[in-house]
BADO-664140 format. One record per residue (C-alpha): residue number from 1; residue in one letter; x, y, z. Coordinates in steps of 0.5 Angstrom, whole numbers. Layout:
N
NUM|A|X|Y|Z
...
***
This chain:
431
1|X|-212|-26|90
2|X|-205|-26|93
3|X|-206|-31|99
4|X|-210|-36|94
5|X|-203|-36|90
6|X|-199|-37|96
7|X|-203|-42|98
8|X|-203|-46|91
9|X|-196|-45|91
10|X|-195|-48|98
11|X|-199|-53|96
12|X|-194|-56|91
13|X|-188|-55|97
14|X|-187|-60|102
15|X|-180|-60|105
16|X|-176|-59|112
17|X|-174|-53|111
18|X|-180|-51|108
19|X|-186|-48|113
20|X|-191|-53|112
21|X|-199|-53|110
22|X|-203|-57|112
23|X|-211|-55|111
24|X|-214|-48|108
25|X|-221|-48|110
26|X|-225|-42|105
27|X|-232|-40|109
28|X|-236|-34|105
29|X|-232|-29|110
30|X|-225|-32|111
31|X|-220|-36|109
32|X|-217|-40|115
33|X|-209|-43|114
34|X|-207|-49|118
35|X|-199|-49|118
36|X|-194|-52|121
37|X|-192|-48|129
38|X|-185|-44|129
39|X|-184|-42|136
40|X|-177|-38|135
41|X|-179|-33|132
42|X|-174|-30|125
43|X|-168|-30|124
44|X|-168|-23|123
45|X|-168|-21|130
46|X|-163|-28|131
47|X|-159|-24|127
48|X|-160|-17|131
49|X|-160|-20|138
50|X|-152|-22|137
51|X|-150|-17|132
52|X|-147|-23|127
53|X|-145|-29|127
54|X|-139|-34|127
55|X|-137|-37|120
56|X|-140|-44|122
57|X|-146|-42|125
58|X|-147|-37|119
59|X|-146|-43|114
60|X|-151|-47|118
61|X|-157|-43|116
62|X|-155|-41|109
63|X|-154|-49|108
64|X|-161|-50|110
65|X|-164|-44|106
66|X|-160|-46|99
67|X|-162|-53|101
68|X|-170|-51|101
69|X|-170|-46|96
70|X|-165|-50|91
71|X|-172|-55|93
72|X|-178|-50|91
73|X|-173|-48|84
74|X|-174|-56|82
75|X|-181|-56|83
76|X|-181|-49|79
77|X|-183|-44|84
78|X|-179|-37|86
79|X|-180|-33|92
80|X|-178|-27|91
81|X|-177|-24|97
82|X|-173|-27|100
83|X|-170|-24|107
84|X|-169|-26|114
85|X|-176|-23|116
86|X|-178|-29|112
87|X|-174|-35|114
88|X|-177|-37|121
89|X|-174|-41|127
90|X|-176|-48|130
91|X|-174|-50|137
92|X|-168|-53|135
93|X|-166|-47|130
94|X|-168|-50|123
95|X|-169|-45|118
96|X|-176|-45|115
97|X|-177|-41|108
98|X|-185|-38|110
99|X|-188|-32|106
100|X|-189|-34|99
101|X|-194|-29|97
102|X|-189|-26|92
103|X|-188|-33|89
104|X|-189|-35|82
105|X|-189|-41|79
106|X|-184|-42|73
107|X|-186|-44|66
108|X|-181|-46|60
109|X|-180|-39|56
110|X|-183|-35|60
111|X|-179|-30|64
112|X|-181|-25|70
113|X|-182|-17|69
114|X|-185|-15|76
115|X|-181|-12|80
116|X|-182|-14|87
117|X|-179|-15|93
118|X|-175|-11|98
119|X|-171|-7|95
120|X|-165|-9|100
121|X|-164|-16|98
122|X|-167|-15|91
123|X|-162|-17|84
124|X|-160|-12|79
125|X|-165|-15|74
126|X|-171|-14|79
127|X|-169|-6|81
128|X|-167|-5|73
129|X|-174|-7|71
130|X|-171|-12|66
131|X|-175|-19|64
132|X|-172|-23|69
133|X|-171|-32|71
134|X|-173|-32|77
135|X|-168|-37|79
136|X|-162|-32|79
137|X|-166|-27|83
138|X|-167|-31|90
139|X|-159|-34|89
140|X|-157|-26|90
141|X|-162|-25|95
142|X|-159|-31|99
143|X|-152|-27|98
144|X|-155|-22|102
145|X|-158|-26|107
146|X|-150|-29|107
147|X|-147|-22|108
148|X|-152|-21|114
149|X|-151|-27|118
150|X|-144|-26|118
151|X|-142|-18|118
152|X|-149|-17|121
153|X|-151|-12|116
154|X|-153|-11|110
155|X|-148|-10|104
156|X|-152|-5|100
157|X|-155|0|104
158|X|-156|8|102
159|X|-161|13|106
160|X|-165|14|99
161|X|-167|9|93
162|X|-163|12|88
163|X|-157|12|92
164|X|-159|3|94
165|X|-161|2|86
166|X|-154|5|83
167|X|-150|1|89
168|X|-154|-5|87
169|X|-154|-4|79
170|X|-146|-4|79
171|X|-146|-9|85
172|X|-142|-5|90
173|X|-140|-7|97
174|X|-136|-8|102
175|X|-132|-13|104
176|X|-132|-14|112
177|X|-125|-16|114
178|X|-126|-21|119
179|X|-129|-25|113
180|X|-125|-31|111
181|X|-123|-31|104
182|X|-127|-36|102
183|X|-133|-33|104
184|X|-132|-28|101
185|X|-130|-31|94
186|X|-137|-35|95
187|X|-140|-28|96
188|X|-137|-24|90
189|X|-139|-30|86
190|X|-146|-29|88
191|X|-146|-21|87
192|X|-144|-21|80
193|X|-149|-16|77
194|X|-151|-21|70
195|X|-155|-26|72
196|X|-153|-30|66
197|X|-145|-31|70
198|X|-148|-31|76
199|X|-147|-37|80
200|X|-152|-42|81
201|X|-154|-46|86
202|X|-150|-53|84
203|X|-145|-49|84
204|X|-146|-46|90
205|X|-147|-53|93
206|X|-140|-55|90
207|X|-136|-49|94
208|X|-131|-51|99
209|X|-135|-46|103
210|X|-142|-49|103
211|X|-139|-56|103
212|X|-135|-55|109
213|X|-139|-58|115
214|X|-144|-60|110
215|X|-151|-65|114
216|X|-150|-71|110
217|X|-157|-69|108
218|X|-156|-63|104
219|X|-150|-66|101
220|X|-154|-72|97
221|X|-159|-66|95
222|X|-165|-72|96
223|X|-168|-69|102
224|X|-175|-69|98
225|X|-174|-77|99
226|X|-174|-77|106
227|X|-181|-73|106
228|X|-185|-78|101
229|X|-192|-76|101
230|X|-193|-80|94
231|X|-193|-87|98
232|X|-198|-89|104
233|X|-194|-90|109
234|X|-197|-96|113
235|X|-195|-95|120
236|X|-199|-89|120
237|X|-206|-91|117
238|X|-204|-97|123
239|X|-204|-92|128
240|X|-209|-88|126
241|X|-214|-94|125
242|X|-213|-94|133
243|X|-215|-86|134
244|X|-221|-89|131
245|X|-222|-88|123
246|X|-224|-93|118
247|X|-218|-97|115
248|X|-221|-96|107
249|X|-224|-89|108
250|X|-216|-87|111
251|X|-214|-91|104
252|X|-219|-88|100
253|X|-217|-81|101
254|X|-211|-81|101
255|X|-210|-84|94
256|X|-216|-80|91
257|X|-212|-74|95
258|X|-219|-71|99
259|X|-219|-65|103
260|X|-222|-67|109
261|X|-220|-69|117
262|X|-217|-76|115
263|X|-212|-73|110
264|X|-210|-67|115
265|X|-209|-72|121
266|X|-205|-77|115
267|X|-201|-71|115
268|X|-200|-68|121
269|X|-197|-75|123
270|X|-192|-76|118
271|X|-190|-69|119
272|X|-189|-71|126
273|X|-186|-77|124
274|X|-181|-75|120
275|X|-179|-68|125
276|X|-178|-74|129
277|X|-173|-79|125
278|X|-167|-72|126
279|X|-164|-69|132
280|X|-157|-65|133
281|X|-151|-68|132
282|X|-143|-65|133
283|X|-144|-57|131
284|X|-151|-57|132
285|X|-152|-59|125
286|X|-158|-63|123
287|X|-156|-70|122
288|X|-160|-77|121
289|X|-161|-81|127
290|X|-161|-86|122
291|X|-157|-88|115
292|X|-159|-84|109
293|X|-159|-91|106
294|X|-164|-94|110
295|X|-169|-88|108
296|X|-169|-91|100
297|X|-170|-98|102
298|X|-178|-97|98
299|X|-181|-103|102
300|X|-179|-104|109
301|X|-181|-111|113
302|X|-187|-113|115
303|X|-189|-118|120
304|X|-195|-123|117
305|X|-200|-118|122
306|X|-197|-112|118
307|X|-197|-115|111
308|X|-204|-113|109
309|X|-202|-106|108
310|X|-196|-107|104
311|X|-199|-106|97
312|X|-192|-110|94
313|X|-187|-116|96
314|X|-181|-118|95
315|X|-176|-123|92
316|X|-170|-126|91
317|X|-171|-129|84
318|X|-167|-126|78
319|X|-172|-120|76
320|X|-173|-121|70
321|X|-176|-129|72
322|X|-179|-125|78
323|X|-183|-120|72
324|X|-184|-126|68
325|X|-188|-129|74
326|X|-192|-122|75
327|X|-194|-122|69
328|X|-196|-129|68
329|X|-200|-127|74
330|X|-203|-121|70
331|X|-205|-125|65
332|X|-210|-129|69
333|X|-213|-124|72
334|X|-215|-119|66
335|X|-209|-114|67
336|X|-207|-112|61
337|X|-200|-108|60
338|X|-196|-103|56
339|X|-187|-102|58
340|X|-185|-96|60
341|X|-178|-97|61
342|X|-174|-102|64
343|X|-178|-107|69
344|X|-183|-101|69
345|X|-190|-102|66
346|X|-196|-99|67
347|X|-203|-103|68
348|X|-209|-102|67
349|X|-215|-108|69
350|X|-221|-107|65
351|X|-227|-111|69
352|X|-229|-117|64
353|X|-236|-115|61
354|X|-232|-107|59
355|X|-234|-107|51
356|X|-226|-104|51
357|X|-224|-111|53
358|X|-226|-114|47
359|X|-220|-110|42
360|X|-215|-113|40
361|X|-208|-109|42
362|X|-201|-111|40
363|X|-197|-116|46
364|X|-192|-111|48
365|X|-186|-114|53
366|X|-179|-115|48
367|X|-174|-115|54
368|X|-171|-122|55
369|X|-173|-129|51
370|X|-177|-130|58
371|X|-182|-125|57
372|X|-183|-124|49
373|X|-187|-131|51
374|X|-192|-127|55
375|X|-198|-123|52
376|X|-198|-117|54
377|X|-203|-111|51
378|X|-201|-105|49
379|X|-206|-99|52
380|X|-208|-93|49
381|X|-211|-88|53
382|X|-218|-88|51
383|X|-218|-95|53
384|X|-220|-95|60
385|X|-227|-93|63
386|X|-231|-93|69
387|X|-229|-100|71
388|X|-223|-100|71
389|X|-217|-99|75
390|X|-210|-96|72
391|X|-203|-97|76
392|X|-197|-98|74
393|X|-191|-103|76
394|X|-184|-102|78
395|X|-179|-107|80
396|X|-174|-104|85
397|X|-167|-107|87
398|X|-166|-107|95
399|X|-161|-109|99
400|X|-157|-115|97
401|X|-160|-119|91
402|X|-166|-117|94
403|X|-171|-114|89
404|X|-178|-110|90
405|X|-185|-110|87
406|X|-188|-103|88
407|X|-195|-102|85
408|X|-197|-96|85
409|X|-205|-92|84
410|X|-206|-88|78
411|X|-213|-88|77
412|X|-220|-91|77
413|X|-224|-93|84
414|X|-218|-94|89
415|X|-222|-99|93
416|X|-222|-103|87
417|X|-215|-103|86
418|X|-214|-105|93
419|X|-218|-111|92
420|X|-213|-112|86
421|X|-207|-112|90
422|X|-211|-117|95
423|X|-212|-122|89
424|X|-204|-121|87
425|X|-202|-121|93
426|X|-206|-127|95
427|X|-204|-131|88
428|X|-196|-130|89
429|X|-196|-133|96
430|X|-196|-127|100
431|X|-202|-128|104
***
């Protein structure tokens, strides 16, 4: 049971400072786990081998612990264990946060009560037994790992429990004198017994300590984005159609998220890619190769060759006459719309003889007086049925006044979505 959790909670996980999961086989005997391959061993005994370390060293690993960790509270997962055991090393001394056995998913209005974890790095509210959060206790943890890696041992220690659960329950320790007063206002902030005025992660990332030498990465919180496995990225299906897989099985997994060996090759290559785009910079901190701007751009360009798989396009036309044109497009091709927002809509195509097809539904689309003329249909959700394709449309400004059309999948047979976007895409020039 407690490696089916880790696993599904690895599963929801899927960042650089995260150990990554690529595949679970599960036979009648045993369950086989394919992970990413750190070959540096813990920062544990990194810590060990040089007693402790330089301020900016310790701020560099602690700047990629919260960034990872402040990533699995958002995507409501809590550790629990966090310690430098469990904080593995790559080849370039990036911190990987393994282990999530003792990990939880987090609900709205339910609170923790298992006290676990190692009692050295454990919050007040987990020893005490109290009902706690989740969040509060791994930012103590990390307080722990901070006080480790720049005094090189621990801030509270005792030969027996009792004596360790008084010194944490009073938040007693000791502060080093090498240690800058910056640091150690950080660290006193973290070890603050109440989890309710204990400092958080957004505040721990506005501190002068943390923000100094700062990657240009962790700073902008988005480093999800740049690891985005929502969107299929073209150049790897083109590179996996020359490995020898079949173009349409490639896409088809991938939008109807199979576990197979073509999802699993997907995304041991975009992995890679992605380890690939960052390199050492000044301090040894990890920095882009490449601006951060250029990351965010949601479509880039295409050669006529490549175009085949950009399921979208782009436009130097105002946006609301570029969505005007869309629709109209819509229209003709039996796609019938409701707005979620602006320039934002979901879609649904309903092959012609579908029974649902004949209902009537009230025209949705009031933004401007340009497109109040286009008949929309509003869409329930009872709506869609076996032949029919629901995805949904969002208009992008890119550089300049260069604006771009995503169409993205949401259900109904995914090779009939492809032939969807052909005819778009044909109908509006791009082909």
């Amino acid at each position: 049971m407690k490696v089916k959790r880790e696993i599904n909670i690895m599963r929801r996980l899927s960042h650089p400072h995260v150990v990554r999961l690529f595949e679970v086989i599960d036979t009648n005997t045993h369950i086989y786990v394919v992970m990413e391959y750190l070959n540096s061993g813990e920062l544990f005994y990194y810590i060990t081998e040089r007693n402790r370390l330089p301020e900016d060293e310790a701020r560099h690993f602690f700047q990629q612990i919260i960034s990872g960790v402040e990533y699995c509270h958002n995507h409501m997962v809590v550790h629990r264990d966090l310690k430098p055991e469990n904080l593995l090393l790559d080849s370039k001394r990036n911190v990987k946060i393994a282990d999530f056995g003792l990990g939880n998913i987090m609900r709205d209005g339910h609170f923790l009560k298992t006290s676990c974890g190692s009692p050295n790095y454990a919050a007040p509210e987990v020893v005490t037994n109290r009902l706690y959060a989740g969040p509060e206790a791994d930012v103590w943890s990390c307080g722990v790992i901070l006080y480790a890696l720049i005094c090189g041992r621990l801030p509270f220690d005792d030969d027996n429990f009792p004596g360790l659960y008084a010194r944490i329950r009073n938040g007693v320790y000791q502060i080093a004198n090498h240690m800058s007063r910056s640091a150690s206002d950080l660290i006193a902030r973290i070890f603050v017994v109440n989890p309710v005025n204990r400092i958080s992660i957004p505040e721990i990332r506005q501190h002068p300590w943390f923000q100094e030498h700062i990657p240009r990465y962790i700073a902008r919180a988005t480093v999800d984005t740049l690891y985005d496995t929502t969107k299929v990225d073209e150049e790897i299906v083109r590179d996996m159609i020359q490995m020898g897989f079949i173009a349409r099985e490639v896409i088809g997994s991938l939008l109807n998220n199979v576990q197979n060996e073509i999802t699993v090759t997907y995304y041991l290559m975009l992995h890679r890619q992605f380890q690939s785009r960052f390199s050492y910079g000044k301090n040894d901190l990890l920095e882009s190769s490449e601006p951060l701007d250029q990351a965010e751009v949601y479509l880039r360009s295409v050669s006529t060759d490549e175009q085949r798989w950009t399921l979208g396009f782009k436009s130097q036309a105002p946006p609301h006459q570029t969505m005007t044109n869309v629709l109209r497009v819509f229209q003709s091709k039996n796609v019938r719309w409701k707005c979620i927002g602006p320039f934002n809509m979901k879609c649904l195509w309903e092959a012609p003889n579908s029974k649902s097809s004949k209902a009537n539904f009230i025209a949705q689309f009031p933004q401007t007086p340009q497109t109040k003329a286009i008949s929309g249909k509003l869409l329930p959700s009872s709506a869609a049925t076996d032949d029919s394709v629901k995805f949904e449309l969002q208009l992008y400004k890119a550089n300049g006044e260069m604006y771009v059309l995503d169409l993205q999948w949401l259900d109904g047979p995914a090779f009939l979505f492809l032939e969807i976007c052909a005819s778009f895409l044909f109908a509006v020039g791009v082909f």
